[in-house]
N, C-alpha and C positions, 0 to 999 in steps of 0.2 A: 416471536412476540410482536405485541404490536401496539404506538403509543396513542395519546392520546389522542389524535386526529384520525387513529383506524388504519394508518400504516404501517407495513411491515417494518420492523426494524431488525439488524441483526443482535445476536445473543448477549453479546459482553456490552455493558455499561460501563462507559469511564468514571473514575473517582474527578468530582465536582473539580476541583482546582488543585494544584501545586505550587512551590514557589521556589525562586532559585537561591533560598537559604539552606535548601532539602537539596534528593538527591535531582539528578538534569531533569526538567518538567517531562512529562511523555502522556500521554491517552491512550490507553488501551484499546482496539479497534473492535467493532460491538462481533465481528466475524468470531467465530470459534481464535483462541488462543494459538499460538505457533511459537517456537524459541529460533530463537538466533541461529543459521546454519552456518559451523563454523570450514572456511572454505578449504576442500581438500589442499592439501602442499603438495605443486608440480616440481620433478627436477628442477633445479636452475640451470638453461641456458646458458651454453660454454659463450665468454663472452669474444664477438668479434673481433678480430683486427684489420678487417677494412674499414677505414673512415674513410672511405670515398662519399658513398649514399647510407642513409636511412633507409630502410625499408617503410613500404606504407602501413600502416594499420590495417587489417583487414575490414574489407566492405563492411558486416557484417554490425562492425562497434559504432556503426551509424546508428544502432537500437539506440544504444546508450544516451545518445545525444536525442536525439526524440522522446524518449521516457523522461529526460528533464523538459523539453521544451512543451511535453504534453500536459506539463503536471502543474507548468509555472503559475499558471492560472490559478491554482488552489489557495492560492493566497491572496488571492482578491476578491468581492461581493459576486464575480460571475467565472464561476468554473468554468469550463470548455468542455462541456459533457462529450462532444463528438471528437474532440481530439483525444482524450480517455478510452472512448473506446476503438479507435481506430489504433493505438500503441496496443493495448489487451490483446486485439487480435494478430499485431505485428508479434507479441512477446509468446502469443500461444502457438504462431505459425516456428518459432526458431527455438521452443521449449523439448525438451527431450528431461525424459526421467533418468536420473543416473543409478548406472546397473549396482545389485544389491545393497540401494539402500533402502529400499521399501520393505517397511518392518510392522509385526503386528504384536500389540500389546494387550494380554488378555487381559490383564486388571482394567479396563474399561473397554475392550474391545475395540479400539481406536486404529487406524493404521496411520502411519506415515511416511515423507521420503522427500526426496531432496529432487529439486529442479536444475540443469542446467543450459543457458541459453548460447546457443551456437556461433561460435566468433566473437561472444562476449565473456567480461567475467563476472558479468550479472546472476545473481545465485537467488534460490527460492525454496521456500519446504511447504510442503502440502500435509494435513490433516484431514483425515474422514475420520469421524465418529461415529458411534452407535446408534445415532439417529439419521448417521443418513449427511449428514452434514459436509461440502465440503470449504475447507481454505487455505487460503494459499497466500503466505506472505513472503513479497521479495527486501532482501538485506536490507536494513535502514542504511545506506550508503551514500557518500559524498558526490557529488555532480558539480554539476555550473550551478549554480543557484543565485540571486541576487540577495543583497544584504538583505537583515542579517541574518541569513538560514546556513547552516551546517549541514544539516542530515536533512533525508527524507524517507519517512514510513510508507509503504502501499501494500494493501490488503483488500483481499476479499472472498467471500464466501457465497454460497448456492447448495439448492439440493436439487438432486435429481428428479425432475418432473417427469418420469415416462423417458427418458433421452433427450428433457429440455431442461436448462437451468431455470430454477424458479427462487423463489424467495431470495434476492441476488442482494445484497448488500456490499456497498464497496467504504474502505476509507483512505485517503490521502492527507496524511501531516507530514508539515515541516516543525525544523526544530530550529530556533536559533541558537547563536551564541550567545550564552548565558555569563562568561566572563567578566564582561565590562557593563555593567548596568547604566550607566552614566551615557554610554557611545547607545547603548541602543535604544537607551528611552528618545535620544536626537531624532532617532530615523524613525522611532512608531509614533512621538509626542504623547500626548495624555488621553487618545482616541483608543480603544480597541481594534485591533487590526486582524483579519481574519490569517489562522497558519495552514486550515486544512478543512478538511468535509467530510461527513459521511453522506451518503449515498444508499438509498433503495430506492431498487429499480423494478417495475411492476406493468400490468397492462394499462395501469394508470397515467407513466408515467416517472417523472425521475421526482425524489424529495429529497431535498437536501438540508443539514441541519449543519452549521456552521461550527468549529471550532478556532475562536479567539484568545489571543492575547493584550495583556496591556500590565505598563510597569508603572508603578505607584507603591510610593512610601519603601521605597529602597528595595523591591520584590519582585520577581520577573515573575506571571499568575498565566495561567493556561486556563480556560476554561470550556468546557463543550461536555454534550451537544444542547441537551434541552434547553429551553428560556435563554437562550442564545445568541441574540441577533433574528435578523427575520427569517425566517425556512425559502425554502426554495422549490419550488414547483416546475416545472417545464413538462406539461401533458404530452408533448411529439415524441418527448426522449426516452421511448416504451422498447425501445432494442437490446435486447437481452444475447444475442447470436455471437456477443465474444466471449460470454460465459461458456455458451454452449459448445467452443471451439475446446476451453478449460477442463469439460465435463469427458468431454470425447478423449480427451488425452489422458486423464486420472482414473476415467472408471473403471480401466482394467486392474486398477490396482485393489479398488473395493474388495477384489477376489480374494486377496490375499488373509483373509479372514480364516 
């Protein structure tokens, strides 16, 4: 689909606003739909009894710290398009599909299945639909985040151009704490303050459509994408190749049809 300016956008439209009288605010990301993957249960580790040392974390949960510090941006008037896709393609390089969950569902003919990323406990589920569509959303999960954010959504979708990703749409929201309305109106004041972006990415170029908050008259309000704040343009930012790292890694599963 595509809005009013001639742009690609992805499929789902968010509902206009929420409030934190309801239930937590959220935006649905315009990507095909995904559910929550809830994370397999590992034995529990017998626990140590040397207190000598700590062992390190492995290399690898450096991801983890880099998907926040790539994303911090999205809460401000200027994403960091190229730190965006530079994590995409870190998270496509250490993604691996986990063995028999890629399932197909004939009442829409849709597949699915579960991502997990190597030395992390970063978890993800992919969707192919009937048209071809595919997305991939990773856990809305706690990080380092600066006030007052909680959680963070990232999503995105693409279809198969010939063995390139095309029609690429991505979205990155934060969620704050919705709690204390008093503490957080402190830290936003009475401006709308951006939480997150959608994203289509095309040989035009990146466009970006803002999703804002702001608290008034005792109500925490989410609002995006359209009439929004001002759109975003960046014509250089036409690199679509961490999609296609995405595409390369899922399309074996389109088979499973």
């Amino acid at each position: 689909p595509r809005d009013a300016a001639g742009t690609s956008a992805p499929a789902v439209v968010p509902s206009p606003a929420t409030t934190a009288r309801d239930a937590p605010p959220t935006v649905e990301p315009r990507v095909a739909a995904v559910d929550a993957l809830a994370s397999p249960v590992d034995e529990p580790a017998t626990p140590s009894t040397d207190t000598a040392a700590t062992p390190d974390p492995p290399a690898a949960s450096e991801l983890a710290r880099i998907l926040d510090e790539a994303t911090a941006s999205f809460t401000t008037n200027e994403p960091d398009l190229q730190a965006l896709n530079e994590v995409l393609r870190r998270l496509a390089a250490a993604a691996g599909i986990v063995p028999d969950s890629v399932a197909h569902d004939p009442a829409d003919d849709s597949v699915s299945g579960a991502v997990r990323f190597e030395g992390t406990d970063l978890l993800a589920r992919f969707t192919i639909d009937a048209e071809g569509r595919y997305a991939v959303q990773l856990d809305g999960v706690a990080g380092e985040f600066a006030e007052p954010f909680v959680a963070r959504d990232l999503s995105f979708g693409f279809l198969d151009d010939g063995g390139r990703a095309g029609d690429v749409g991505t979205h990155v929201q934060f969620h704050p704490d919705s709690g204390d309305l008093v503490a957080l109106q402190s830290l936003v004041g009475d401006d709308t303050r951006p939480v997150g972006w959608y994203l289509s990415v095309g040989s035009d170029g990146t466009h970006g459509d803002p999703i804002t908050m702001k608290v008034a008259d005792e109500a925490l309000t989410i609002v995006g994408p359209r009439g929004n704040g001002e759109r975003l343009h960046e014509a250089w930012a036409y690199d679509t190749s961490p999609y296609d790292r995405w595409l390369a890694l899922l399309r074996g599963a389109a088979s499973s049809r």
